[in-house]
C-alpha positions as CSV (number, residue, x, y, z in Angstrom):
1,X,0.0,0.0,0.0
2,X,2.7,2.6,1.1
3,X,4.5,1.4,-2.2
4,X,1.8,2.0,-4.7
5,X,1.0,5.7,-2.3
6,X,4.4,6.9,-3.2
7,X,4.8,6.2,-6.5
8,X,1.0,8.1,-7.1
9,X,2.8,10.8,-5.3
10,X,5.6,11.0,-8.0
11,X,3.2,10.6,-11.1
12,X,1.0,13.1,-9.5
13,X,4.7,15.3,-8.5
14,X,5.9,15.0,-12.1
15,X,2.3,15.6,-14.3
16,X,2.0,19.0,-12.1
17,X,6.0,19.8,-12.9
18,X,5.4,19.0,-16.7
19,X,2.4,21.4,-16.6
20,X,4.1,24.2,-14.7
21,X,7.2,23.4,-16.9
22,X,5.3,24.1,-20.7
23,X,3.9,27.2,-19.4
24,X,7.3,29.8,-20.4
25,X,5.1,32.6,-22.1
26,X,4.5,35.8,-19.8
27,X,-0.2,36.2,-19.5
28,X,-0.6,39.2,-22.4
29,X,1.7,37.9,-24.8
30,X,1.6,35.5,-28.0
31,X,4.2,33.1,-28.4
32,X,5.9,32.9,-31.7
33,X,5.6,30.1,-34.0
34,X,8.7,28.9,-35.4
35,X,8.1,28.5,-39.1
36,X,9.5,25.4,-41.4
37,X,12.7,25.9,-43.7
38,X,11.4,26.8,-46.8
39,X,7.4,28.0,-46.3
40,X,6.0,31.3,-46.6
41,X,4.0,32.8,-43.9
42,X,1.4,35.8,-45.2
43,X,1.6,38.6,-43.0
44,X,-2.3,38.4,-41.7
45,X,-1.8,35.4,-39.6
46,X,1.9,35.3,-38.9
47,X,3.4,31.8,-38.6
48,X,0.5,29.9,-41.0
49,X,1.8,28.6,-44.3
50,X,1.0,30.0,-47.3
51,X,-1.3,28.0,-50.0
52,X,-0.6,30.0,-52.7
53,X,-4.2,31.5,-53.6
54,X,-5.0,35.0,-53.0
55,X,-6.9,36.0,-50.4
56,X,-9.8,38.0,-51.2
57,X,-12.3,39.8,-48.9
58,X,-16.0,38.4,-48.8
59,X,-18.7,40.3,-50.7
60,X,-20.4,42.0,-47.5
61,X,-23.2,44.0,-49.0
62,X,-26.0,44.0,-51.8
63,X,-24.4,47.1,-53.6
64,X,-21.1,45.0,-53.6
65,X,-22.3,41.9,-55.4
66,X,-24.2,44.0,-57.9
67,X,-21.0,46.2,-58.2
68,X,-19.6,43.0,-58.8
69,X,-21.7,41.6,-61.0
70,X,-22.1,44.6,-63.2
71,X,-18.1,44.7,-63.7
72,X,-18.7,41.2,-65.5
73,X,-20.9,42.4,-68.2
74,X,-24.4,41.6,-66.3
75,X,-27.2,44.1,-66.4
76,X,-31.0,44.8,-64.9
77,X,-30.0,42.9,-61.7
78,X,-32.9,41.9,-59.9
79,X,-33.9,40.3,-56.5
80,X,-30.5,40.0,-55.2
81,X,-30.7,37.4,-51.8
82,X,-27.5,36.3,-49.5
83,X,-27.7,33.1,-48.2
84,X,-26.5,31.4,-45.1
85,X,-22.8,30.7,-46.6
86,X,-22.4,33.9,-48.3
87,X,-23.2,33.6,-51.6
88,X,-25.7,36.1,-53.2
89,X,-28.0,34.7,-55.6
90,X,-30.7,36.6,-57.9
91,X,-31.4,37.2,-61.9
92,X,-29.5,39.3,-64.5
93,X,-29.2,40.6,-68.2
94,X,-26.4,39.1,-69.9
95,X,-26.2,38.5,-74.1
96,X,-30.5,40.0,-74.0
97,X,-31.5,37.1,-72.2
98,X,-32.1,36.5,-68.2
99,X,-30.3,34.2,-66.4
100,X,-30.3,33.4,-63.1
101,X,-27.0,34.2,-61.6
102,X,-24.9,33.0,-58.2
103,X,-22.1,34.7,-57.0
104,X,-20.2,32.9,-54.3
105,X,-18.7,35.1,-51.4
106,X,-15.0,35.1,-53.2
107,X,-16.4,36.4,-56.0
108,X,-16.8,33.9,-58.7
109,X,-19.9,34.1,-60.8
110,X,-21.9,31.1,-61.6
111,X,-24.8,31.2,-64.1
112,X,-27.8,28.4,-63.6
């Protein structure tokens, strides 16, 4: 019994050491994340890896993803609606015919 106490006590001694140990970053700071020889990091989240496709902001607004829209040739843009994920969805002018139109929230148009 006193065998199996003590050796509780120095799992229990150790796991508390190990904890106190990994903590070496001072509260209010963010510790720095080494990066791999070779990779990129992009400056908006420092230590992440780049994947090589350009980062574009999401179409917020209505008047956006018309603005958009308009840009690539549509026209007479009617009952735009955003849904859940992003995308904005509603009909257009394009070639004198309407389509209905789908523009996802990095920008690329889909016509259905």
């Amino acid at each position: 019994m006193r065998t199996t106490l003590v050796a509780l006590a120095l799992i229990a001694t150790a796991g508390i050491g190990g904890t106190v140990h990994a903590q070496t970053t001072q509260p209010g700071t963010t510790p720095s994340t080494p990066s791999m020889p070779g990779s990129t990091t992009t400056p908006s989240s420092p230590g992440a890896p780049s994947t090589g496709v350009p980062t574009t902001k999401p179409i917020a607004g209505e008047a956006a993803a018309k603005a958009t829209l308009e840009a690539k040739g549509y026209t007479k843009i009617k009952q735009l609606k955003r849904d859940n994920a992003g995308n904005w969805s509603g009909t257009a002018m394009r070639n004198n015919g309407e389509v209905a139109v789908v523009l996802d929230k990095t920008g690329n148009i889909r016509e259905q």
